[in-house]
N, C-alpha and C positions, 0 to 999 in steps of 0.2 A: 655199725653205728657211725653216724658223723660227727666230726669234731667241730663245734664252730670255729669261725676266725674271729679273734681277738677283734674288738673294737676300737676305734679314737675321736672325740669327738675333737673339732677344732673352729673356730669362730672367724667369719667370712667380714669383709666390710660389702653389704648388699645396695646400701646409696649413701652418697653425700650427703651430710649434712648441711642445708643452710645458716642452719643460726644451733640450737641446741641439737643434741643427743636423740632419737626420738627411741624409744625401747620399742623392740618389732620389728622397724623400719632399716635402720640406720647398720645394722649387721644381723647377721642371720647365721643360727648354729646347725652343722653338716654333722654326720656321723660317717665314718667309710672305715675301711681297713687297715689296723694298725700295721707299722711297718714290722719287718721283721727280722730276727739276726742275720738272715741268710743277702738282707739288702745291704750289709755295713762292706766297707770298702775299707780297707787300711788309712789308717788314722781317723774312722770315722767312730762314734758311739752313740749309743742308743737310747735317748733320754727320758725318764719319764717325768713331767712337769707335778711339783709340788705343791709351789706358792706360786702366782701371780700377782704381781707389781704393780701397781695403779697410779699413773703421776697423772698431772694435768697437760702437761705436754701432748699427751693424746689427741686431744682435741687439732690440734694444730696439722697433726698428719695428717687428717682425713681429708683438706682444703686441696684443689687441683691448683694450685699455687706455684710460682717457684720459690724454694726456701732451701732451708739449708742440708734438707736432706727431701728426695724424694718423698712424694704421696704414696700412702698406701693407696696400691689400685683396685677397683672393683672387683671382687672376689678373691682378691688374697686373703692370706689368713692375718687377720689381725696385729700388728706389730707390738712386743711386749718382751718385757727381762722377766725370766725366770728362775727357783730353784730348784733342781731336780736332782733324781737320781739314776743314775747310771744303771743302764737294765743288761744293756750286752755292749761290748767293746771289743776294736780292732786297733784302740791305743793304748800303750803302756803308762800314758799320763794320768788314764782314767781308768781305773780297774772297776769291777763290776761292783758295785755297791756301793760306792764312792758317789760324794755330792757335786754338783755344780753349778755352774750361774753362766746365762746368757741369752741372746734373742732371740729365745725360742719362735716366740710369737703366743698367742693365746688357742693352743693346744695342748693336748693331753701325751700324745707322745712325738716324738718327731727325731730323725738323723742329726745329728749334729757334725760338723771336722771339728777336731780338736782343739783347731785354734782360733775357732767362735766360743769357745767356750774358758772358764777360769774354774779352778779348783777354789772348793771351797773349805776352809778349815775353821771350825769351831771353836774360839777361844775360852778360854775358864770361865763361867760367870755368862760364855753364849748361848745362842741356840739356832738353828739352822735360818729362820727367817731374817736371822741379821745382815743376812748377804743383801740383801734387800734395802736394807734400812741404814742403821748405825755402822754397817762396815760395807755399804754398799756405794753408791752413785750420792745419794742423799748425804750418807755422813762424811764421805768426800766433799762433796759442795760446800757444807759447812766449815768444814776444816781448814781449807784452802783460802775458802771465802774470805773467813774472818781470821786467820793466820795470816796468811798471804799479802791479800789483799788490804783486809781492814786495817793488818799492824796491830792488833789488839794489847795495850799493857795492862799492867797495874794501877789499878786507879781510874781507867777510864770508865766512862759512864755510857754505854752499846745500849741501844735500844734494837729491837726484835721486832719486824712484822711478822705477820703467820706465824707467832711463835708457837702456839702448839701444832701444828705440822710435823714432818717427819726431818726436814731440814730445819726449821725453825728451831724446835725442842732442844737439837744438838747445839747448835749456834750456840745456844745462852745459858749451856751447861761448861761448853767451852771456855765460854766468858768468865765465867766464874770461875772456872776452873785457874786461869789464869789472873785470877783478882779484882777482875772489873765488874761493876754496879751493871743491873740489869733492869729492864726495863722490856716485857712483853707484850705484843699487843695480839690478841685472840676475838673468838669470834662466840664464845658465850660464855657463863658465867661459872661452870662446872669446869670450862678447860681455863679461867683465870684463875681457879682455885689449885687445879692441878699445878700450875704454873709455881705458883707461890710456894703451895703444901708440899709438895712434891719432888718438885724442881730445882728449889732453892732461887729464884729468880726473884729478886729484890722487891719488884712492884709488877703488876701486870692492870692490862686494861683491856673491857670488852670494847668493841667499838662499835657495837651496837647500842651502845648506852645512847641515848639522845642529850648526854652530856657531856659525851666521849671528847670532845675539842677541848671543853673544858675543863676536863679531868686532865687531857695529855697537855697543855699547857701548863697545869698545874706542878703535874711532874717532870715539867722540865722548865718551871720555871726560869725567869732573868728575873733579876730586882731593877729598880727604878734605879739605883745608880751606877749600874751596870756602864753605862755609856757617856761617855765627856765627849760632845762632839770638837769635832777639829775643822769642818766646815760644813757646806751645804750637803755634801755628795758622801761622806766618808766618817769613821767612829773609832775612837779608840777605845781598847776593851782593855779596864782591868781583872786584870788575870783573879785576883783572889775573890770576884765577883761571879764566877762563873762557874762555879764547879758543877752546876745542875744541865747546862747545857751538855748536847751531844757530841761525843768524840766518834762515835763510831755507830751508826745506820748500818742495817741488814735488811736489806729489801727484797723478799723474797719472789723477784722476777726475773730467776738467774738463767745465764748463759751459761750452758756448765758442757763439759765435756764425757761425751760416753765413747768407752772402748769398746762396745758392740758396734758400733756404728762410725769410730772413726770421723765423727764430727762434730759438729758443736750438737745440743741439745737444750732446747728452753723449758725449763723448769720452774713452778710457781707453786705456792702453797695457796691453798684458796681461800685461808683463813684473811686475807688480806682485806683492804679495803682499798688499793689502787692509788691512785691520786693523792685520795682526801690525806693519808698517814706520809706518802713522802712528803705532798705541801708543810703540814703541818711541822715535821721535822727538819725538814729547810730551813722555817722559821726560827727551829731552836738550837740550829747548826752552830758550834764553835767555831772560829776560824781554824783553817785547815783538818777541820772532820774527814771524815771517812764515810764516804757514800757506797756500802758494796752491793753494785748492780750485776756483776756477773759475781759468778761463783768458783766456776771450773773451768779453764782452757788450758786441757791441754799438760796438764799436769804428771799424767800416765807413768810416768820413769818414776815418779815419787809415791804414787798409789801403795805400794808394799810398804815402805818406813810409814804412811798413814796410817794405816791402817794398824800397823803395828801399835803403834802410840791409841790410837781409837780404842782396840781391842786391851791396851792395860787399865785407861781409863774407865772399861766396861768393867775389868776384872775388879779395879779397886773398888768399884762404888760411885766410882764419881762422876758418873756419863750414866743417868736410864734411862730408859725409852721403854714409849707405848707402840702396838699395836692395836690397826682396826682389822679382824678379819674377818673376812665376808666367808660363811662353808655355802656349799651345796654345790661345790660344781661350777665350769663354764658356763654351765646355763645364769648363775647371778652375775658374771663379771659383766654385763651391758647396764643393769641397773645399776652395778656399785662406780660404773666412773660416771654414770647419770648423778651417782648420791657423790659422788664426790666432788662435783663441781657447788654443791649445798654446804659444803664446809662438815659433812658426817662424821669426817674420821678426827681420833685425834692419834698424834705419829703418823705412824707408813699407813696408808692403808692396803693390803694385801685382797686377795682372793684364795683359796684354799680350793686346789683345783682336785689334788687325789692326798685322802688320809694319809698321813706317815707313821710313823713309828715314833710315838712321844718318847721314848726312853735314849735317843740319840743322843750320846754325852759328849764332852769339848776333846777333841783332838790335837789340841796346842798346848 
C-alpha cells in the first residue's frame, strides 16, 4: 500500500497589480510537497502556520518600486507574519509543540532558522492570536507611537484616526489608560458604538457621516474668544480657552518598525479618511500638539518590557481587543486583504490558515 506525501499549500504573487488587488489575477494558490523532518538542519524548525496577519502594507510590496524593503517577485510566496506551531525541531529554543511568530510568508508549512523566528508566550487573560495583534507589530506601534513619541499625559485630549483598527483600538485604550480624553474617528456606525460601548473612548465619529466636518469641529471646538490677536500674522491663546483643542493626533499612517524584516515597515489602518481628518485636526491643533506619523523605529531592545506592560494591561482588563478572522484556508487570504482595504475588519484582521486546538491556555 502507498503512503501519500503530506501536502502544503502556499500563495504565489502571479502579476502585479496596477492599481487594486484583482482576486484570480494578482496571486495564484500552488499546492506541492510538504517539507519534511528529515530537511531540518541544526537550528532549523518546522512550522506549521496558524493565523495569518493581514496589514495594509501589503499592498505596497507588490509595486516594482524601489522602497524600503524589496518587492516581492513574481512567484514568490506571498510575504506575511505568522503564528504557528512547531511540528519538528533541530533547536533547543523551539521544542516541538511550542508556538511561534515570524515571516512565514502565506503558507501552510515552511522551514524556518531560529532566528527568524520569536517565541511566543501566552499571557493570563491571552490567547495565541495576540502575537499578532495586541502583543504583536500593531500593539508595539501603538505603544511607542503614543508613549514615545506622542508624550501622552493626564489630561490631554488624543484624538484617533482608524480608531477601530488593530493599532487604532490600542492607541485610545492607551490613552485612557493613562488619563487622557479620547476622541475616535471610524468608519461606521456599529464600530463608533463599539468604540464608546466598549472601549471606554470618550466620543467617537463615523466619517462617513456627511456631517462628519461638522461633527469633528464640534468636538473640538475653539470658542470665539479663544484668540486676542497681537497682529496681522500671529495669536495669542489663552490657555483656560482651550481645553477642547488637540494635544495629541494619531494618524494612523505609520512608519513602524519590523524584526522580521529588519527595516522600516508602512502600516495604515484603513479605517482612515487620509487628508480630509489630518486637515481638519491641524485646524484644531493646540500649540505644540503632538502629530504621531510614524509609529515604530527601531525600538526592538525595548519590545520585551512592552510588551510586558501590554500583556498586564490585557491581564487587568484594561487594554481589549477585537478580532476579524477570516477561516477556510489560504484559499480566502486573497479576498480578505481585497476586503481589507474596504475597511471590513474591526481590530487585526487575521486569516485562519489551519484549525488549532482552542483549549491552549496562558503560559505566563
Amino acid at each position: 500500500m502507498s503512503v501519500s506525501t503530506p501536502k502544503s499549500k502556499s500563495v504565489h504573487l502571479a502579476k502585479r497589480p496596477r492599481d487594486r488587488i484583482i482576486p484570480g489575477e494578482t496571486f495564484t494558490l500552488k499546492t506541492g510537497e510538504a517539507p519534511k523532518d528529515s530537511d531540518l538542519k541544526d537550528g532549523e524548525v518546522l512550522l506549521q502556520s496558524l493565523y495569518l496577519g493581514l496589514d495594509p502594507a501589503m499592498r505596497g510590496w507588490l509595486n516594482d518600486t524601489r522602497s524600503y524593503i524589496p518587492p516581492v517577485k513574481i512567484g514568490e510566496v506571498m510575504r506575511g507574519i505568522v503564528v504557528g506551531i512547531v511540528k519538528a525541531s533541530k533547536s533547543d529554543d523551539f521544542p516541538v509543540g511550542s508556538y511561534a511568530t515570524g515571516a512565514v510568508g502565506w503558507t501552510e508549512f515552511a522551514i524556518m532558522n531560529r532566528k527568524e523566528l520569536e517565541k511566543v508566550d501566552i499571557p493570563h487573560n491571552g490567547k495565541i492570536t495576540d502575537a499578532l495583534g495586541v502583543l504583536g507589530i500593531t500593539g508595539l506601534t501603538a505603544y511607542f507611537g503614543l508613549l514615545d513619541v506622542g508624550k501622552v499625559k493626564a489630561g490631554d485630549f488624543v484624538v484617533v484616526s482608524g480608531a477601530a483598527g488593530a493599532t487604532g483600538s490600542v492607541v485610545g485604550q492607551i490613552a485612557k489608560v493613562k488619563g487622557a480624553t479620547v476622541l475616535g474617528i471610524a468608519g461606521n456606525d456599529d464600530k463608533v458604538r463599539w468604540l464608546k460601548d466598549e472601549l471606554g473612548f470618550d466620543d467617537a465619529l463615523n466619517y462617513k457621516d456627511e456631517d462628519f466636518p461638522k461633527k469633528f469641529k464640534e468636538a473640538t471646538k475653539v470658542r470665539e474668544d479663544v484668540f486676542s490677536r497681537i497682529n496681522q500674522r500671529s495669536f495669542l491663546l489663552n490657555s483656560h480657552c482651550i481645553q477642547d483643542l488637540i494635544d495629541v493626533f494619531f494618524d494612523n499612517g505609520n512608519i513602524l518598525f519590523n524584526p522580521y524584516e529588519k527595516c522600516a515597515s508602512y502600516s495604515t489602518d484603513m479605517e482612515q479618511v487620509g487628508g480630509e481628518v489630518l486637515d481638519l485636526a491641524l485646524a484644531r491643533a493646540k500649540p505644540h500638539a503632538r502629530f504621531v506619523i510614524c509609529g515604530v523605529l527601531d525600538y526592538a531592545s525595548q519590545y520585551p518590557s512592552a510588551r510586558e506592560q501590554l500583556a498586564r494591561w490585557l491581564a487587568e482588563g484594561k487594554i481589549q481587543r477585537k478580532e476579524t478572522i477570516v477561516t477556510g484556508g489560504l484559499e480566502k487570504a486573497e479576498q480578505a486583504l481585497v476586503d481589507l482595504y474596504q475597511g471590513v475588519n474591526t481590530g487585526k484582521l487575521l486569516v485562519e490558515v489551519s484549525p488549532m486546538d482552542k483549549s491552549v491556555k496562558a503560559n505566563l
